[in-house]
C-alpha positions in Angstrom: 154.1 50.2 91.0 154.2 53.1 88.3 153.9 50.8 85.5 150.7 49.2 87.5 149.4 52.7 87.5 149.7 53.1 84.5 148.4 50.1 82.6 145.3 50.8 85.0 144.8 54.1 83.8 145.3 53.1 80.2 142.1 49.9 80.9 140.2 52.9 82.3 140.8 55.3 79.3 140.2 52.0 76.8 136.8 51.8 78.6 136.0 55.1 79.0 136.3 55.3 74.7 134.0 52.3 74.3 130.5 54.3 73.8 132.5 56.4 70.9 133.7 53.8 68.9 130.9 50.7 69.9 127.9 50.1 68.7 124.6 50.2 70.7 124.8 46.2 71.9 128.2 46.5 73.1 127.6 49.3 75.1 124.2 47.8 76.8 126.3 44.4 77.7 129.1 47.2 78.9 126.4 49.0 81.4 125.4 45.4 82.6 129.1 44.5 82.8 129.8 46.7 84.5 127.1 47.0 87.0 127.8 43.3 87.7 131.2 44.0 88.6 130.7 46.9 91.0 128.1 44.8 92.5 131.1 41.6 92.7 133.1 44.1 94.0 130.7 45.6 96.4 130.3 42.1 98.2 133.7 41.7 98.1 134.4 44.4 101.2 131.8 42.2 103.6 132.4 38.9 102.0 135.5 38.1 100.8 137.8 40.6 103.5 134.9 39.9 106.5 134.8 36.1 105.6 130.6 37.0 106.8 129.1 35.5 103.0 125.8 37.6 102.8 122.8 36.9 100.7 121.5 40.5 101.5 122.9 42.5 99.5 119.9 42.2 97.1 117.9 44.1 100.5 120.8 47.2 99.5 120.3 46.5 95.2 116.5 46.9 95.3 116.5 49.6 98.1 118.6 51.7 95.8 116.2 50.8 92.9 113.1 51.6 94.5 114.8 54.7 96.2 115.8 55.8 92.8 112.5 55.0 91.4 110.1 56.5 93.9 111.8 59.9 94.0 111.7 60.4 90.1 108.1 58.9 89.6 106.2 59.9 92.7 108.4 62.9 93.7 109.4 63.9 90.4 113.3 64.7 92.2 116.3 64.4 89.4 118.5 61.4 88.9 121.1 62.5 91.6 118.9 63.1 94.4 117.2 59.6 93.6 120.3 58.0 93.8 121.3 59.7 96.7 118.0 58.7 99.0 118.4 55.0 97.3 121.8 55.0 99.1 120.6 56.9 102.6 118.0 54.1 102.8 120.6 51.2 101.5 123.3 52.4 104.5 120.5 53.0 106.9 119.0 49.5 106.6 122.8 48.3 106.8 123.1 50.0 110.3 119.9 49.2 111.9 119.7 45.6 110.8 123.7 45.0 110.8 123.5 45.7 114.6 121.8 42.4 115.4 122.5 40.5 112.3 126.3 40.6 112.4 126.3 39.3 115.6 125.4 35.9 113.9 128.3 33.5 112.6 128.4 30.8 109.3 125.0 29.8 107.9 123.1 31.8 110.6 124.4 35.0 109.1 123.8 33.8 105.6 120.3 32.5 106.7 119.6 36.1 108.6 120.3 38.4 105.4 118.1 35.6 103.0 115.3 36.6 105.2 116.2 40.2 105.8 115.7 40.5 101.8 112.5 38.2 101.3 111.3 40.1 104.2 111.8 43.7 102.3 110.5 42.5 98.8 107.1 41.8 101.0 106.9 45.2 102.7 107.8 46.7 99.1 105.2 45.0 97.5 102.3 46.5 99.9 103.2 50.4 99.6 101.0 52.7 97.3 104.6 54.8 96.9 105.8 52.3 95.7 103.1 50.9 93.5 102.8 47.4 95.2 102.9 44.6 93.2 102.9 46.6 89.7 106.0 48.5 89.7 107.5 51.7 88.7 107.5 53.5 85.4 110.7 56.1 85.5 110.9 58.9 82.8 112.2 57.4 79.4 115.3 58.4 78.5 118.1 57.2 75.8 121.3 58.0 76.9 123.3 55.1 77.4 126.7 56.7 76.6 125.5 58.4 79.9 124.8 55.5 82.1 127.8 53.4 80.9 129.9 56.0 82.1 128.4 56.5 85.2 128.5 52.2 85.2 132.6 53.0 84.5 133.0 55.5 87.2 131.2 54.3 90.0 133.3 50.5 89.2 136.2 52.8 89.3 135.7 54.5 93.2 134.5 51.1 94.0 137.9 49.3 93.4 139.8 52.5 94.8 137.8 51.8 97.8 138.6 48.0 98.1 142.1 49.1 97.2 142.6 51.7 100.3 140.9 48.5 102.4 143.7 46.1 101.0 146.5 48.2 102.8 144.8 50.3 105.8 144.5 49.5 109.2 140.7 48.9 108.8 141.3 46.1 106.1 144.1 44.6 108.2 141.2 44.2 110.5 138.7 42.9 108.4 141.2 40.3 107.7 142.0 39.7 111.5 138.2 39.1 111.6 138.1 36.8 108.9 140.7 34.7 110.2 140.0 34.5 113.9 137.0 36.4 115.1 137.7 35.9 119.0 141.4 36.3 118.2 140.6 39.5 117.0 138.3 40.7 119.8 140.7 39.8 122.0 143.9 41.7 120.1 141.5 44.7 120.6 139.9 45.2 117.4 136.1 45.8 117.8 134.9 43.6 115.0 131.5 45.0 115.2 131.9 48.5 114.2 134.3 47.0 111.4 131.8 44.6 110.0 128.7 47.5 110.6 131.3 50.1 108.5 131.9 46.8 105.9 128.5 46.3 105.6 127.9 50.0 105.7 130.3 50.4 102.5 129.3 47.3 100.5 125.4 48.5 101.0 126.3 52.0 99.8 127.8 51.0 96.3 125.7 47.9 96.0 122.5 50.8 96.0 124.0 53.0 93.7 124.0 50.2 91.1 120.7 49.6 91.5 119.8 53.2 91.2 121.8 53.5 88.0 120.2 50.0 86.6 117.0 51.2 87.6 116.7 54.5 85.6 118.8 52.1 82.9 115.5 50.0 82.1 113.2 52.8 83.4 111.0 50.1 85.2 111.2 48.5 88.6 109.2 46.0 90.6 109.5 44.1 93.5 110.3 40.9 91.9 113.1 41.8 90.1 114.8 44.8 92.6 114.8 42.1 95.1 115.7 39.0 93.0 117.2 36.6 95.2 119.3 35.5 92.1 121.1 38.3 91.5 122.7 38.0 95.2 124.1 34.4 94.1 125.4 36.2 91.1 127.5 38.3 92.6 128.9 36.0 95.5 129.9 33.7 92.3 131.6 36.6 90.7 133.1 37.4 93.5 134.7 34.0 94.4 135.0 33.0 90.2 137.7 35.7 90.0 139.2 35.6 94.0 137.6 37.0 97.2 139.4 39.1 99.3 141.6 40.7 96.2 141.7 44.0 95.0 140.9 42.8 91.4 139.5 39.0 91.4 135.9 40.5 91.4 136.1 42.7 88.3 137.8 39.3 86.8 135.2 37.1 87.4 131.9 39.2 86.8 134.0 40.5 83.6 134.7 36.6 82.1 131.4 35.3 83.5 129.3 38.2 82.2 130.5 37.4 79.0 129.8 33.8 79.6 126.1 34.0 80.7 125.5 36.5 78.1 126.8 33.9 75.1 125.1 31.1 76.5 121.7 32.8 77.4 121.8 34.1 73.3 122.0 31.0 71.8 121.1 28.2 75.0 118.9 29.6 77.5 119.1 26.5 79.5 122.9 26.5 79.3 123.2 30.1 81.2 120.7 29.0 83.6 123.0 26.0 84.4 126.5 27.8 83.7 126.3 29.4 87.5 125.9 25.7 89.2 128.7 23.8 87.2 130.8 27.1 87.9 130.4 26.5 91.7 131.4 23.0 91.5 134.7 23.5 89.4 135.3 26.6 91.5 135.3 24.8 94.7 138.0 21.8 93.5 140.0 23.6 91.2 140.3 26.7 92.5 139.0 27.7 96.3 140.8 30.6 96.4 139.5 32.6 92.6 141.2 32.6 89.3 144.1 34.5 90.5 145.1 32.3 92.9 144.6 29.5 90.5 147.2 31.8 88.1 149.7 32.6 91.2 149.5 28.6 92.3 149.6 26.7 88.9 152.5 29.6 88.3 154.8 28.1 91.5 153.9 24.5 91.9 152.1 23.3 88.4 150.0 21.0 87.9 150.2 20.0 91.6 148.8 23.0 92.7 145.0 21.5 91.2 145.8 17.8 92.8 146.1 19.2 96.0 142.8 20.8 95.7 141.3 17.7 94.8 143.1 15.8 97.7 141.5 18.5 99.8 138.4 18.2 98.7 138.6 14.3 99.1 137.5 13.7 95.1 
């Protein structure tokens, strides 16, 4: 356990130095690394410990933008309080609209949040505080030593938060809920102020990212704050590198960051396409994330991958 520590702290320290010793391109695809993998991370707590796969979370991403965005161009409020109202608004949306949507199950719940986030993008588009259709424009700034950082260090209280789930009472019943719903209402655990407080906690970093991203580019609009693609994003981080793990998130936005960002410099078409084929070969070779794939192929070889195929009747 010390020695896990430890190697931990050293990755954070590595990171932490990157803006001192990079160049400029290394620390932009850092930032958007980074962001990606908080956001992985953030649907992790509802998705991968809840077993309730959300397309909303892009209803939390471009709340936080806009929140971020409307206090610094229209009230002209600093960084911190604009991240802070993104987030109020984020969690508050989470509570009032959690209420009745988590009492869905399976594709109604996924169905619920798509519409909960086309629905948002709409009323977005029609405020003058928010400048419709057009956009944004925040303050230009050039500090992105600065917002890598803050990319690093709100990544970092993300995973300790996921972490403290994995082994509290509260993630044990997350996990109840994931495995057995009624079984769980019935052993006393009231799953709907557990999936409210998931939902609650994967809204709140998911907003903070998109506050940071949006003073990042200094420009939002409704298209992109509420881009329904970004949501598929981060479920296929999520389950790339292993839902319901402490670290499978960051593994998977991390390789498939890299990925995207390769393909999408040299074959545009090829990163559009990477993120279907990844689903496919995700789904028979490895249901369970990459470290699963590492723990399984570890014990049982290569018939850990045929009986995924047998499962999957290919």
């Amino acid at each position: 356990m010390m020695w896990r520590a430890i190697f931990l702290g050293l990755c954070v320290i590595g990171l932490a130095a990157v803006p001192f010793f990079g160049d400029d391109v290394l620390v932009q695809y850092g930032i958007d690394a980074l962001l990606f993998a908080t956001l992985a991370q953030a649907w992790n707590i509802l998705g991968g410990f809840t077993g309730y796969v959300s397309f909303g979370n892009s209803s939390f991403y471009g709340l936080g933008t806009y929140g971020t965005a409307i206090a610094m161009a229209q009230l002209h409020w600093p960084f911190g309080i604009g991240l802070g109202l993104g987030a109020v608004l984020a969690v508050g949306c989470a509570v009032l609209f959690g209420i009745p949507i988590l009492r869905l199950r399976g594709h109604y719940f996924a169905i619920a949040t798509l519409a909960l986030s086309a629905s948002l993008s709409a009323i977005i588009a029609n405020l003058d505080i928010a400048g419709r259709n057009i956009g944004l424009i925040l303050p230009l700034t050039r500090a992105d030593a600065a917002f890598y950082e803050e990319a690093l260090l709100l990544l970092v209280a993300a995973t300790a938060t996921v972490a403290w789930i994995a082994r509290s009472r509260f993630g044990m019943g997350l996990l109840a809920i994931r495995e057995d719903e009624d079984a769980a209402l019935v052993m006393g655990v009231n799953t709907t102020r557990y999936k409210i407080a998931a939902l609650s906690l994967s809204a709140f970093f998911t907003a903070i990212a998109g506050g940071i991203h949006a003073y990042w580019i200094t420009f939002v609009d409704p298209g992109g704050a509420f881009d329904l693609t970004l949501n598929v994003r981060m479920v296929i981080m999520a389950m790339f590198g292993g839902p319901g793990t402490v670290f499978g998130p960051l593994l998977g936005a991390f390789v498939l960051s890299a990925v995207y960002d390769v393909l999408a410099s040299s074959i545009s078409t090829a990163a559009a396409l990477l993120f279907g084929l990844v689903i496919v070969l995700a789904v028979i070779f490895m249901p369970r994330g990459l470290l699963d794939l590492a723990s399984g192929f570890r014990r049982e070889g290569a018939r850990y991958l045929l009986q995924n195929i047998r499962m999957h009747r290919l």
